[in-house]
C-alpha positions in Angstrom: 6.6 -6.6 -2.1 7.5 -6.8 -5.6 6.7 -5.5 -8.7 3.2 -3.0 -8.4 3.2 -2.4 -4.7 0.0 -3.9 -2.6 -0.4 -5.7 0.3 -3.0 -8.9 1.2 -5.7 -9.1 3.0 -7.1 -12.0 4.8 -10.8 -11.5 5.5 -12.6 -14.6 7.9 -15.9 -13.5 9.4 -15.7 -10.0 8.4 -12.5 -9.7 10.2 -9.1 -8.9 8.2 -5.0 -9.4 8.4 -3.5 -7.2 6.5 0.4 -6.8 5.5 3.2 -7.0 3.2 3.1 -5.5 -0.5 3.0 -7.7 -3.3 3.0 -8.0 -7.1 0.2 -6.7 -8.8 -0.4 -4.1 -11.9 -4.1 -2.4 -12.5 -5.3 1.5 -12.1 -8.3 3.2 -13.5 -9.3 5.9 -16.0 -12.2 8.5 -15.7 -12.2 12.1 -16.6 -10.7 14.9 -15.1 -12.1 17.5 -12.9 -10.4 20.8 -11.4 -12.7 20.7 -8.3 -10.4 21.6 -4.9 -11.3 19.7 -2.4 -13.5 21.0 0.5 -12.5 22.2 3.9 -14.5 19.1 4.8 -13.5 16.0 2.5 -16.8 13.6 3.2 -17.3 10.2 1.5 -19.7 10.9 -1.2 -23.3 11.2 0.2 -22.7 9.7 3.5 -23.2 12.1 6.3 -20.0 11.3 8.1 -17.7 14.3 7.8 -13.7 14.0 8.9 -11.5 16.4 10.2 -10.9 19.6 8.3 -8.9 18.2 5.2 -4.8 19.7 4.6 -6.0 21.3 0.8 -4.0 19.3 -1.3 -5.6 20.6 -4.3 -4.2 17.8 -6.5 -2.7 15.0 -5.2 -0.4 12.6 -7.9 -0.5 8.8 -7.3 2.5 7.1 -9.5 2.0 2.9 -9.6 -1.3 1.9 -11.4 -1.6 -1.1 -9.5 -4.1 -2.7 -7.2 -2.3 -0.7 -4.8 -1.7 3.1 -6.1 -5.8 2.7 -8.0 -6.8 2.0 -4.2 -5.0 4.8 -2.9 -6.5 7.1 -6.2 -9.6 5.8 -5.5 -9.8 6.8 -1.7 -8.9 10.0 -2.3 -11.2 11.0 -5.0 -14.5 9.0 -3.0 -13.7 12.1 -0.3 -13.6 15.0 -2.9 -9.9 15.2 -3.8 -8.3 15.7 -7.5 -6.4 12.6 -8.6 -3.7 12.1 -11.3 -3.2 8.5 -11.6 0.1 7.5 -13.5 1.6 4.5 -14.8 3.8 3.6 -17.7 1.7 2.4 -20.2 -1.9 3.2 -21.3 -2.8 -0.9 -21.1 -1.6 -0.5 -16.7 -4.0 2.2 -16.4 -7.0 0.3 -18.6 -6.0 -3.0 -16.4 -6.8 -0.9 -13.1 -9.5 0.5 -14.4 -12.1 -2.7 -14.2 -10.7 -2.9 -10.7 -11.8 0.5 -9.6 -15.2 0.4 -10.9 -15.6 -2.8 -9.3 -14.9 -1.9 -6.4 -16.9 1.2 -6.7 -19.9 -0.8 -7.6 -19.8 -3.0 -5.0 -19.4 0.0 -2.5 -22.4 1.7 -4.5 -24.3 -1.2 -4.3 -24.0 -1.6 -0.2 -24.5 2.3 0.3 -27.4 2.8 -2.0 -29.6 -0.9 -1.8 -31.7 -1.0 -4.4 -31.0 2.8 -5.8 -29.7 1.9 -9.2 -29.6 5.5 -10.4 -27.9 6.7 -7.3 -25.0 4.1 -7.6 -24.7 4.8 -11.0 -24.0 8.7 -9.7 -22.1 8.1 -6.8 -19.8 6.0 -9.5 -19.7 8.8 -11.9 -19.1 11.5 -9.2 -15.9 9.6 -7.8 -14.5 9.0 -11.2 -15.0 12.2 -12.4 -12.3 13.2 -9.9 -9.8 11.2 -11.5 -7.1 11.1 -14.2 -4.8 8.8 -16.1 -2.1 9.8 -17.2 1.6 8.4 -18.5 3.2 11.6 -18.4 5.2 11.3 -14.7 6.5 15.0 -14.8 3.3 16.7 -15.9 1.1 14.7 -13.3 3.8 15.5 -10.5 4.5 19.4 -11.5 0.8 20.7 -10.7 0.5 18.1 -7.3 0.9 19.3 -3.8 1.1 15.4 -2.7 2.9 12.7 -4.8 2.3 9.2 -3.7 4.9 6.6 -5.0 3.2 2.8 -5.6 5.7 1.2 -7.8 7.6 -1.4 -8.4 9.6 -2.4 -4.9 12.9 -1.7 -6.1 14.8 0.3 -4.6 17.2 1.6 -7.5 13.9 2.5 -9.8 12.2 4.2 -6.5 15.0 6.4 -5.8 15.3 7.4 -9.8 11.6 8.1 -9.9 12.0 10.5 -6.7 15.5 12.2 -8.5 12.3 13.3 -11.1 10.0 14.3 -8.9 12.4 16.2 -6.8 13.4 18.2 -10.2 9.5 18.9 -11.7 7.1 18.5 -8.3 6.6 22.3 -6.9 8.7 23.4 -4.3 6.0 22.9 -1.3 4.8 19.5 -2.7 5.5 16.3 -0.4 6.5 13.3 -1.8 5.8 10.0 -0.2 6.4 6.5 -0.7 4.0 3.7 -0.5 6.8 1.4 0.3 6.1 -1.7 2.4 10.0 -2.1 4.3 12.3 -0.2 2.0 14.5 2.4 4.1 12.8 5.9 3.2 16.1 7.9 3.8 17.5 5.6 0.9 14.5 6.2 -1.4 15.1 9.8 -1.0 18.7 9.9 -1.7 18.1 11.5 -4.6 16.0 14.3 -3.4 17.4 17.3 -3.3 18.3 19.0 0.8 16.2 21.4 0.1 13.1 19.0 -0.2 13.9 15.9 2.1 11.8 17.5 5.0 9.1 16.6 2.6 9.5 13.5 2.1 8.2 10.6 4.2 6.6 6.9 3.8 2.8 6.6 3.3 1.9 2.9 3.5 -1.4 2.0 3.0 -2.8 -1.3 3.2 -4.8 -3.1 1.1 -7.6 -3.1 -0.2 -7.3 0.6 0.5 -11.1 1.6 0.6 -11.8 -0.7 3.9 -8.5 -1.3 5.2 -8.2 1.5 8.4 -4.4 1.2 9.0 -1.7 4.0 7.4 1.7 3.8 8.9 3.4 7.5 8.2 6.8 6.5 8.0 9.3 10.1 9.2 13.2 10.3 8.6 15.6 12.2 10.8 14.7 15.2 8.3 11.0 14.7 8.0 9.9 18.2 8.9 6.6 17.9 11.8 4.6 20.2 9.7 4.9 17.2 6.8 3.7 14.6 9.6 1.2 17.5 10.7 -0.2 17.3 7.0 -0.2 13.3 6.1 -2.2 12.6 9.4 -4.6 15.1 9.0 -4.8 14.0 4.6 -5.4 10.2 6.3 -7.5 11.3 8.8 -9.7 13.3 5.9 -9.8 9.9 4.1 -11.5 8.4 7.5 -8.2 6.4 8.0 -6.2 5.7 11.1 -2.5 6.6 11.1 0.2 5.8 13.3 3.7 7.2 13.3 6.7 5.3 12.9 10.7 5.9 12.7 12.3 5.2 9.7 12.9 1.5 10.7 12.8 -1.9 8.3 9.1 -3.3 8.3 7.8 -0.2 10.1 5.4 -1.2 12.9 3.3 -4.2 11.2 6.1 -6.0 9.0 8.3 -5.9 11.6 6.2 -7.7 14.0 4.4 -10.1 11.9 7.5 -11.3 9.2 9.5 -12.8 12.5 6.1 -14.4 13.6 6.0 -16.2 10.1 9.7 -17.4 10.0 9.4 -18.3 13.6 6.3 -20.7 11.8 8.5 -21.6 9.5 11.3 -22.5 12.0 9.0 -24.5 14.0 7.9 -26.7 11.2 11.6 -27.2 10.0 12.1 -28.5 13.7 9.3 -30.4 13.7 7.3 -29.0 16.6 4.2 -29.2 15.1 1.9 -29.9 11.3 1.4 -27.1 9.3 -2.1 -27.1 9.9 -1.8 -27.5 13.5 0.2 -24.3 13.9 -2.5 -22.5 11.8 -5.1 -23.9 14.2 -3.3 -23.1 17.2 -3.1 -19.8 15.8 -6.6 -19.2 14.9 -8.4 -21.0 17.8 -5.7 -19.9 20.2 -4.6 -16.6 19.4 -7.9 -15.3 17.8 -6.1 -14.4 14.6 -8.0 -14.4 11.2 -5.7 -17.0 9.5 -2.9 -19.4 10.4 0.5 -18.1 10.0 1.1 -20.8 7.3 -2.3 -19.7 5.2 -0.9 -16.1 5.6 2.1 -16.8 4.1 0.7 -18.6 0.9 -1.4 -15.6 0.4 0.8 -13.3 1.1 3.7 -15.1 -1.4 6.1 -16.6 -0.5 8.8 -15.5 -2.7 7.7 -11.7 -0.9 8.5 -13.2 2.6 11.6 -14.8 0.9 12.6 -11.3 -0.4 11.9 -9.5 2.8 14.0 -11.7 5.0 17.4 -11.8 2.3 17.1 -8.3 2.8 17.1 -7.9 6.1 19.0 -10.8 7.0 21.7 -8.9 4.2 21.5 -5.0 5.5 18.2 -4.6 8.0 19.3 -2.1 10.2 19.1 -3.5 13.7 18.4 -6.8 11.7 21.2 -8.0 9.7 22.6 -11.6 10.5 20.0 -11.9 13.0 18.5 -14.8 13.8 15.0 -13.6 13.9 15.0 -13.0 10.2 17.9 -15.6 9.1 16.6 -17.2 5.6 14.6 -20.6 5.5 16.1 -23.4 3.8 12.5 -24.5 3.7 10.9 -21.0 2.3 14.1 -21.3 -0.7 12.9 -25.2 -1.8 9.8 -23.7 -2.2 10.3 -20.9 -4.0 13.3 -23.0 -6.3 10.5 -24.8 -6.9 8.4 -22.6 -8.1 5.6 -23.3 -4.9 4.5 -19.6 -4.4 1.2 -19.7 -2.7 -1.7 -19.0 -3.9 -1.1 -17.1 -7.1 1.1 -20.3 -8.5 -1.1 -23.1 -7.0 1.1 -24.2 -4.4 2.7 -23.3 -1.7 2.9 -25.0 2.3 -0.5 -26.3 1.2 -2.1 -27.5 -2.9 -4.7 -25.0 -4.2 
């Protein structure tokens, strides 16, 4: 949940667990293309077909992360126009090795053998995309703006003052935010336009993860939920609706699951890896709360709960979410998880 917005996935047996956003930066570059997307988005050559798409003829993804190149990428595998923006040209030629790797290996899967027709079905989905650092030309010819930036929310509500200003009148803006308040984001949007703005959080890595949680305001207008969930259901994923609330439906389930972890191992109930065993074996889940959290980061879940331990509506000076005096060694310490080496367990 900081920096380049993503969120972590778990896989174990082909299953995955899926939450959070997290620091990344990446995106990808291909040429552009003016082709409108079809009544019937479809993925490529497969013979699936989803439900008649909304005709966004060009949709704008800002955040050239892991997260924002997977959303760009999704769209454009199922026949829409993508501008993909980010800062700097070096963001956009980071995400671009991640795109056309994950393209391959999706080419490679769908076409066995077929070397020529994976090398096509690459070229066709790039060729619906385009980088570009130039926020307000990207965003003044889009009829959906995605924001995957940085999770801050001072920068995110600056970003949407622009859009508000350059995006055309009828264009939605969205936020790929994993807990930040929407209705704050959007302060900056003008009256006029915050029935068109709502959260769009994806979960990663977008191409196989199912889950979008379309996030409405108390202004949200229901033709702008009417148009998200039918754009998720053209990119063959599964949304669910959620009040503008902190977490949204998944966060705000699992975070007081992992502090509760936490808790129980500051008590001394139980090992570390006994919890995540109990978990696994007992519960069925993919990965022990403890393993979760070390991919995850922990300086993310340390983020999450200050914040909602601070001003979480509903949440603030809760127990549920009151900060771990365990989770703050750690992160003094520089024992992230994963990405540093260390974290409840050595890597």
């Amino acid at each position: 949940m900081i920096r380049i917005a993503r969120s972590v996935v778990l896989p174990r047996s082909g299953r995955r667990f899926a939450a959070f956003q997290h620091s990344s930066s990446s995106s990808y570059s291909s040429s552009s293309s003016t082709d409108r997307p079809s009544s019937h988005a479809t993925v490529g050559n497969k013979d699936s077909v989803a439900e008649t798409a909304p005709h966004f003829a060009s949709i704008t993804v800002l955040g050239g992360g892991q997260m924002g190149a997977g959303i760009a990428q999704t769209a454009a595998t199922f026949n829409y126009t993508v501008n993909l923006v980010d800062m700097s040209d070096d963001a956009l030629s980071r995400g671009q090795g991640y795109i056309i790797k994950s393209l391959k290996r999706v080419a490679k899967m769908r076409f066995k053998g077929d070397e020529p027709q994976q090398s096509r079905f690459v070229d066709d989905v790039l060729s619906r995309i385009k980088l570009s650092t130039d926020t307000e030309s990207a965003a003044a010819g889009a009829d959906l703006i995605i924001e995957a930036i940085i999770e801050q929310i001072e920068t995110k509500r600056a970003v949407f003052g622009v859009l508000d200003k350059v995006a055309p009148a009828e264009a939605i803006l969205a936020s790929n935010t994993s807990s930040l308040p929407i209705g704050a984001i959007g302060e900056a949007v003008g009256d006029k336009r915050k029935g068109q703005l709502a959260g769009l959080h994806f979960f990663n890595p977008v191409p196989q993860m199912k889950l979008v949680e379309i996030v409405r305001t108390e202004r949200t207008t229901d033709e702008t939920i009417d148009r998200l969930r039918a754009f998720a259901k053209s990119i063959d994923k599964a949304p669910v609706l959620c009040r503008d609330t902190p977490g949204f439906i998944v966060n705000r389930l699992l975070v007081p699951y992992l502090a509760e972890a936490i808790r129980m191992l500051e008590r001394g109930d139980a090992t570390a890896e006994d919890i995540d065993t109990a978990m696994k074996c007992g519960a069925g889940y993919p990965m022990g709360p403890f393993q979760l959290l070390d991919y995850v980061g922990l300086d993310t879940v340390k983020f999450i709960l200050d914040g909602w331990y601070k001003e979480g509506e509903g949440l603030a000076g809760s127990d549920l979410v009151r900060p771990s005096e365990k989770l703050d060694e750690l992160v003094r310490n520089g024992r992230l998880g994963v990405k540093s080496g260390a974290g409840f367990y050595d890597y």
